[in-house]
N, C-alpha and C positions, 0 to 999 in steps of 0.2 A: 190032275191038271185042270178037269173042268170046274172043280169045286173053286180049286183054288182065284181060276180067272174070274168065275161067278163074285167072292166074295170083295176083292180090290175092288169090280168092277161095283159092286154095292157102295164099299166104304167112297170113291171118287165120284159115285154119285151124291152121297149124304152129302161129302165135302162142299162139290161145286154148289147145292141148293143151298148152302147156308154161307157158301161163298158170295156167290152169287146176289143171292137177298140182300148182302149186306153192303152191295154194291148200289142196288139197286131203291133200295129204300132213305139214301142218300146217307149212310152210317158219316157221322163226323169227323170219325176219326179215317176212314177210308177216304174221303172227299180233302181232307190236309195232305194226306199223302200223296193221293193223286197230281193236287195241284202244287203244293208245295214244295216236297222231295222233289217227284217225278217230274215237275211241272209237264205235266198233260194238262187238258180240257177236261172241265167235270163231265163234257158229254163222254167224252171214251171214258173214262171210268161208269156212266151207266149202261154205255155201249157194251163193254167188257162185260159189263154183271147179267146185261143180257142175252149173251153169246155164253156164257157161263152159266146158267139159268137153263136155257133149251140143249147145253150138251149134257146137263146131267138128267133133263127129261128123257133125251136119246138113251140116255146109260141105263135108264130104269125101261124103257120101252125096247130095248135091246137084250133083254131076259129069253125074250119070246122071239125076237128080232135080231140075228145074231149082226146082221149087215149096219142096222142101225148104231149098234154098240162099238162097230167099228168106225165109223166117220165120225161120233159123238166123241171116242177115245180121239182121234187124230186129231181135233178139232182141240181137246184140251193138251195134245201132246205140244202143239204151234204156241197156246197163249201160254204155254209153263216154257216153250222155251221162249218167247218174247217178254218173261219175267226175267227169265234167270240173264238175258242179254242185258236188261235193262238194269238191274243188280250193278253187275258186273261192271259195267258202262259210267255206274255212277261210285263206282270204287269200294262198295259196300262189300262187307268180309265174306266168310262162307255161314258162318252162324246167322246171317237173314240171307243169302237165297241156298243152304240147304233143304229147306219146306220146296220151295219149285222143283229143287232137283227131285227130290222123293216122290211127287205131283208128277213132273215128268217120265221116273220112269215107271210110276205105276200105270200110267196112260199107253204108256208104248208095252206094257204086258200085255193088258187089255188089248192094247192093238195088234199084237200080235195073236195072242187068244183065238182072238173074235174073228180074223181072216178070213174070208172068204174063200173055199178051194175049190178051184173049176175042175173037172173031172173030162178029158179032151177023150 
């Protein structure tokens, strides 16, 4: 079980850094979506990519830091499900927000995983 929370907890870190970046480096085709589909503010989509950005830092400093790995997963478990709501909301299928759903529940393995357990 440890391997296995180890290795999501890798793959959702590479994700969100390259998720992340491409949020944040102003990707064209992320910033149409954003404002276009979504209609958000480009700033929440650099917002997003930066919250997306420091939770996959967490997820890689959470190797050695089990505590941190867990509020970094939680963190990405809330913006996958503020995708999959936002999907869903704008009447789009399951073939685009199945990726959040898979996003999501790999985050809430990790989160559960990485628990913290108090010993009374």
């Amino acid at each position: 079980m440890r391997w296995t929370v180890g290795i999501i907890q890798g793959l959702l870190a590479a994700a969100y850094i390259f998720f992340g970046g491409m949020k944040l480096t102003g990707n064209r085709v992320q910033a149409e979506v954003f404002t276009q589909n979504y209609h958000f503010p480009l700033a929440f989509m650099y917002a997003i990519g930066l919250v997306e950005l420091l939770a996959a830092i967490g997820l890689i400093i959470g190797f050695k830091m089990h505590r941190v790995a867990f509020y970094s997963s939680g963190v990405i478990a809330l913006i996958m499900a503020g995708a999959m709501f936002t999907h869903m909301s704008l009447g789009q299928g399951f073939g685009v927000w199945i990726i959040p759903l898979a996003l999501l529940m790999m985050a809430v393995f990790v989160l559960i995983g990485r628990r913290v357990k108090k010993i009374w």
